[in-house]
Legacy VTK file of the C-alpha trace (Angstrom):
# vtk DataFile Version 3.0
C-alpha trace
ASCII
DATASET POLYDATA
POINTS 69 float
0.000 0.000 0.000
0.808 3.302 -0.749
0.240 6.333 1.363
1.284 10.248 0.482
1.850 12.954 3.430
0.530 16.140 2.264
2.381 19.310 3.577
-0.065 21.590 3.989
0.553 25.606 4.604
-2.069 27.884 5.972
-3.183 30.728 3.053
-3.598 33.398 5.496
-0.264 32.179 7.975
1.873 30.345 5.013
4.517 30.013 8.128
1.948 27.698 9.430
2.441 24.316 7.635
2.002 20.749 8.856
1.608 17.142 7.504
-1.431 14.739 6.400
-2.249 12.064 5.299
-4.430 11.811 2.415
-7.338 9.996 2.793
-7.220 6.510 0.678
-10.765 7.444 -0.627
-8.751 9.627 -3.161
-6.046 7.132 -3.724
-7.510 3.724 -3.775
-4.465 1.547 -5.138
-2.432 4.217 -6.438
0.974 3.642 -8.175
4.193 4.613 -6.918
4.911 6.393 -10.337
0.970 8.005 -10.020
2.037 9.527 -6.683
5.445 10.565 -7.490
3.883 12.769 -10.377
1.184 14.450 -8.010
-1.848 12.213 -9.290
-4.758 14.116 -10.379
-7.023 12.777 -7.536
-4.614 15.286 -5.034
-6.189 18.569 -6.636
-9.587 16.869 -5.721
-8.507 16.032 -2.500
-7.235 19.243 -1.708
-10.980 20.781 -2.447
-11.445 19.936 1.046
-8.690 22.060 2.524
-9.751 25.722 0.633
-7.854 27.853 3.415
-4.744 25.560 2.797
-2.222 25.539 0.270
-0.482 22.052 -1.243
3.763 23.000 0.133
4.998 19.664 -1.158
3.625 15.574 -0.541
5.966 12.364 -0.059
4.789 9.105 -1.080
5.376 6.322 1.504
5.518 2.641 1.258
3.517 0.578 3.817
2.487 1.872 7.234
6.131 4.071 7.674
5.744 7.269 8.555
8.253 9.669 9.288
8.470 11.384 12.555
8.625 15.798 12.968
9.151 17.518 10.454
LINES 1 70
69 0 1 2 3 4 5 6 7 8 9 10 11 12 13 14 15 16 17 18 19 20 21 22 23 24 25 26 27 28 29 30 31 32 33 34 35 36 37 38 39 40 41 42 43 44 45 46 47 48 49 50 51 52 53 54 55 56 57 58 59 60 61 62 63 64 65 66 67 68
């Protein structure tokens, strides 16, 4: 399974950013190549977050996640 951790900045504090994970309704059996290239489901899935802006996204492997940052 694949998962991707959104980075997610606040529009009116774009200091303010933090990480999520997208939900797998978007990404039901999504590629590793589909998520490397930003698959079209994460402008969809970022409908949901209007006062947010999309910083950057990972694509993980399994359940790893990373720790901070």
């Amino acid at each position: 399974m694949i998962k991707i951790i959104a980075v997610l900045c606040s529009l009116s504090s774009p200091a303010n950013c933090h990480e999520q994970t997208v939900t797998t309704s978007f990404f039901a059996d999504i590629s590793m190549q589909s998520c490397l290239v930003g698959a079209p489901q994460l402008a969809e899935w970022m409908k949901l977050h209007p006062a947010e802006r999309l910083a950057a996204w990972r694509c993980v492997i399994g359940n790893q996640d990373r720790e901070g940052a």
